[in-house]
C-alpha positions in Angstrom: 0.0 0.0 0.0 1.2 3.4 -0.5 1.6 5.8 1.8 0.1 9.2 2.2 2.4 11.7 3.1 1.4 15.7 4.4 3.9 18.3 3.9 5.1 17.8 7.2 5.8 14.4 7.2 8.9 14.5 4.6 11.0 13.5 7.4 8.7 10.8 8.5 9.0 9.4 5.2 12.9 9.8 4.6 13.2 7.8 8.0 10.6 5.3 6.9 13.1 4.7 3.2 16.1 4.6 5.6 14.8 2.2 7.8 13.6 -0.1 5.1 17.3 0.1 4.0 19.0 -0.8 7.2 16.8 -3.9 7.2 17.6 -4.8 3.6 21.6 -4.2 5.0 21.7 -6.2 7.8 19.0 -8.9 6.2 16.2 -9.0 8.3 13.7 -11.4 7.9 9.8 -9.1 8.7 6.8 -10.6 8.8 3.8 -8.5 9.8 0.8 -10.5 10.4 -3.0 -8.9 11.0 -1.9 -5.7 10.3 -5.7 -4.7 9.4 -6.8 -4.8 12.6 -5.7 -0.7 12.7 -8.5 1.0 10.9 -7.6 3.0 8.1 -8.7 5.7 9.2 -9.9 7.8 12.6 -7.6 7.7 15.6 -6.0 4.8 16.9 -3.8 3.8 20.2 -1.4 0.8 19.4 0.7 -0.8 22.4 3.2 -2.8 21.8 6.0 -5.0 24.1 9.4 -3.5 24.0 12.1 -5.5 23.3 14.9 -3.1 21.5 16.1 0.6 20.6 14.7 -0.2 17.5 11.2 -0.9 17.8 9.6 1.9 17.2 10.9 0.9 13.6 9.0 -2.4 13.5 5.3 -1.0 15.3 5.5 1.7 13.3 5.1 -0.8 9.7 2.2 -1.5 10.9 0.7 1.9 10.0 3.2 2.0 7.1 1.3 -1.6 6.0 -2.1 0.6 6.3 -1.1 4.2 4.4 -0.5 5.7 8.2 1.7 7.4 10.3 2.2 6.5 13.8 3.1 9.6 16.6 5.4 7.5 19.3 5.0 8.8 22.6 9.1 8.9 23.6 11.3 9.5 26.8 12.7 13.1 27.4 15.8 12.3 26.8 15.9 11.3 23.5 15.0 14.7 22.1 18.2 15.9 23.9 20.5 16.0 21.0 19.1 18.8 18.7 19.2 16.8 15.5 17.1 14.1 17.0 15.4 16.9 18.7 14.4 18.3 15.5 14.0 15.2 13.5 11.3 13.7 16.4 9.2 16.6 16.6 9.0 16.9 12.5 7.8 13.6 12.3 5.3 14.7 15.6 6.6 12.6 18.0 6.0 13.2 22.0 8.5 14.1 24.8 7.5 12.0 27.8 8.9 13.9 31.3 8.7 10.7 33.3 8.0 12.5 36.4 5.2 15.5 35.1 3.5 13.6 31.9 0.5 15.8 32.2 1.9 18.0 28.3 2.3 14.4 27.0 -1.5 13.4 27.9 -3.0 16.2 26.7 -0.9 16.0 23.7 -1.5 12.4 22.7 -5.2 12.8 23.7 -5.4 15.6 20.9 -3.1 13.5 18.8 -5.9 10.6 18.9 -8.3 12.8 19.2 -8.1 14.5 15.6 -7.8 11.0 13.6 -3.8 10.2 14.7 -2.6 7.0 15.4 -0.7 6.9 18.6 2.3 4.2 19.2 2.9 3.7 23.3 4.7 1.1 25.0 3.3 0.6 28.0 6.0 -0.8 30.2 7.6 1.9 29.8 11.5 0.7 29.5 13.0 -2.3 27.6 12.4 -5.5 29.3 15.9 -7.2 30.2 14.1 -10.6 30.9 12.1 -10.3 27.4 9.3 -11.4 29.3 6.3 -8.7 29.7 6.9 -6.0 32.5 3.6 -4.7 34.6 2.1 -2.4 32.2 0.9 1.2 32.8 -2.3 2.5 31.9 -1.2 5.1 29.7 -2.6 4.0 26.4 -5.7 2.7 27.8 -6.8 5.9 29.5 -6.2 7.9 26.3 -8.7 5.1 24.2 -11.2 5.7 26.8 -10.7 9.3 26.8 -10.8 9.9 23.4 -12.9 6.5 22.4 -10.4 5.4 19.9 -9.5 1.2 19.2 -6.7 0.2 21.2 -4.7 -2.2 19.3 -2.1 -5.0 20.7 1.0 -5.9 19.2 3.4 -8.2 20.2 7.2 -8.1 19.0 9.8 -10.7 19.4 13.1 -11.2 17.7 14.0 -7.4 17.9 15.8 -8.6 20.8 18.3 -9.6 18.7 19.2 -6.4 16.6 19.8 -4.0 19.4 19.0 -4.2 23.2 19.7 -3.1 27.0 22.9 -5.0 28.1 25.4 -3.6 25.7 24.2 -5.6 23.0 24.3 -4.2 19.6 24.0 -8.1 17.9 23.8 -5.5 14.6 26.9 -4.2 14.8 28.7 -7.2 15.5 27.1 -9.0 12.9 25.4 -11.8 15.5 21.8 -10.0 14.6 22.4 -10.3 10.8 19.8 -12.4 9.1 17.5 -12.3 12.5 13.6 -12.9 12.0 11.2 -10.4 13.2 8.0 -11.1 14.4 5.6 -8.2 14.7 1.7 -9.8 15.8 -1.4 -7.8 15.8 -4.2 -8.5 17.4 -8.1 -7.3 17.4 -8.8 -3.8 18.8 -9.6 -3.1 22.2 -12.7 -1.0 22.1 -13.4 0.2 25.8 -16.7 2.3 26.7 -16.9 5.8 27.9 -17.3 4.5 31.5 -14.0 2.3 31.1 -12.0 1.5 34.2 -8.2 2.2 32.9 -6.5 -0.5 35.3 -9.0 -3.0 34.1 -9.0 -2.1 30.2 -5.1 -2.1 30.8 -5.2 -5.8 32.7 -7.2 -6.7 29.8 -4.3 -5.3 27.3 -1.6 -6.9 28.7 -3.4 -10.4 28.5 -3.8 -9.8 24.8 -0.2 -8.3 24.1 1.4 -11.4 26.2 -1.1 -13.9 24.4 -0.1 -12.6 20.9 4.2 -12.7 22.4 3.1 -16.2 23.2 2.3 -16.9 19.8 5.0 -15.3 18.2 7.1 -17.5 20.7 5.9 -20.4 19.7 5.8 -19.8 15.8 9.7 -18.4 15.6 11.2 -19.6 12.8 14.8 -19.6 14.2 16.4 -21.0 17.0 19.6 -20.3 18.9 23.1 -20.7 16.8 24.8 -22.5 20.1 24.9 -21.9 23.4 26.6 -18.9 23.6 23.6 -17.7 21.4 20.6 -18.6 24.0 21.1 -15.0 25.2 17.9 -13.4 23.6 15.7 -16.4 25.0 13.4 -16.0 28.4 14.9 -18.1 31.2 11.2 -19.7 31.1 11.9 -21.0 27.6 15.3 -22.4 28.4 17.5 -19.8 27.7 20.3 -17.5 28.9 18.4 -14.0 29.5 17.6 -12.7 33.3 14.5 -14.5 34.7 11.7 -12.4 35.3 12.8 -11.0 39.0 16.0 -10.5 38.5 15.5 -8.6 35.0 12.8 -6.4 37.1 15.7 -5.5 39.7 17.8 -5.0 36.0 15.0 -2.7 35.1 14.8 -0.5 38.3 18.3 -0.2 38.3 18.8 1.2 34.6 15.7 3.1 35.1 17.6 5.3 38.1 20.3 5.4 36.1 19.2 6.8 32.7 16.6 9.1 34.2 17.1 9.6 38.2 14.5 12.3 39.3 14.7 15.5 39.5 16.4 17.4 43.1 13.3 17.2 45.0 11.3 14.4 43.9 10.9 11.0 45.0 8.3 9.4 42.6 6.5 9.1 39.7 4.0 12.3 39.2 0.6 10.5 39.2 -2.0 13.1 37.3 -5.8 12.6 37.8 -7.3 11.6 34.7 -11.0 11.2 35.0 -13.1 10.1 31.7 -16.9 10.3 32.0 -17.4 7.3 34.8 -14.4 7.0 35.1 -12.0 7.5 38.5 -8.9 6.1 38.6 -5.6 7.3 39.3 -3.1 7.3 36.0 0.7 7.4 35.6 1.9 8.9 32.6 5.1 7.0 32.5 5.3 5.3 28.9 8.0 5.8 26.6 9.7 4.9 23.7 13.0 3.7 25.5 
């Protein structure tokens, strides 16, 4: 499908032909599968695991495979650098301030809102175990807000290009080849009245049935031992089981983006949709 471009999205679409290069380069093996579950048209929240620095790349073909754009919510710091900066907020992109996220909500609720499609990852930071994290409700509070489908996708194998740890398998040549799995599953379509912990329990049932699935159906398997690192512990292989890569987590969490002279949490805001009272944390990111 082609894809319809705006004025302002030349720099999407020169990062979308340089993408599509890098994966020719390093010989990636993509399969998308039930990509139309995101409606053409209309706003649209997808949430997908996180697995890599790169996988924004892979959630965002499935727009690409529907003729749309997809607006990343992304962490603070990687609009630091004023290239990046200025490449991330041309292709309309959102800064996520871990610890005040109230700008980001508003912003991806007006995002959805006027017929966007918005990309989150709700556990807000790589997994190290490449198991999922607890999720937070992020995406489903702006769905119910703004009663846009909320879509699941599951990754696996990005893992394997470039991840937490130190390892670039790209750049040493290990990742070259790699098969990547990108799932999509029905929308999520939560009511006005919509609790956001239990639309997001809901979410991450769907997202870790689909990373199941794309588990089970890999085409590839470990080279040697030596190679079992991008495996779950529960599946046999060398990565951190899920409590220790939790404590990994926290730890590279404080160290990446400690907070601010003063605080001592996450800011929570009060997000109330109509019937709707519960507490959210605007802490998803692209990591």
């Amino acid at each position: 499908m082609s894809l319809s471009v705006k004025k302002p999205d030349w720099t999407y679409r020169l990062v979308i032909r340089l993408s599509r290069a890098l994966f020719r380069l390093f010989g990636l093996h993509i399969e998308v599968r039930g990509a139309q579950n995101l409606p053409l048209q209309g706003g649209a929240v997808i949430a997908s695991n996180h697995l890599s620095f790169l996988d924004f790349m892979f959630v965002g073909l499935v727009g690409v495979n529907r003729g749309r754009l997809t607006r990343f919510l992304a962490k603070r710091g990687v609009f630091a650098l004023a290239p990046v900066r200025s490449a991330m907020n041309a292709m309309g992109h959102v800064p996520v301030d871990r610890f005040h996220g109230e700008v980001a909500l508003r912003e991806a609720v007006d995002k959805a809102r006027s017929g966007e499609v918005v990309g989150i990852f709700p556990e807000a930071m790589i997994s190290h175990s490449f198991t999922l994290r607890p999720f937070q409700p992020g995406a489903a509070a702006i769905s119910i807000i703004t009663q846009t489908p909320l879509v699941p996708v599951a990754l696996w194998g990005t893992q394997r290009t470039a991840t937490v740890g130190g390892r670039f398998a790209m750049r040493l040549g290990r990742g070259r080849g790699a098969a990547i799995t990108v799932l999509v599953g029905e929308p999520l379509r939560p009511g006005p009245g919509a609790d956001p912990a239990e639309v997001t329990a809901v979410l991450r049932a769907r997202v870790d049935d689909l990373l199941q699935q794309a588990m089970d159906e890999y085409p590839q398997r470990p080279r040697n031992g030596a190679d079992r690192w991008w495996v779950p512990a529960c599946r046999g292989g060398a990565a951190p089981t899920q409590a220790q890569g939790l404590a990994l987590d926290e730890a590279a969490l404080l160290r990446s983006d400690p907070p601010p002279a003063g605080e001592t949490k996450r800011h929570e805001t009060n997000v109330r949709p109509t019937g709707t009272r519960a507490r959210v944390s605007w802490d998803t990111h692209v990591s």
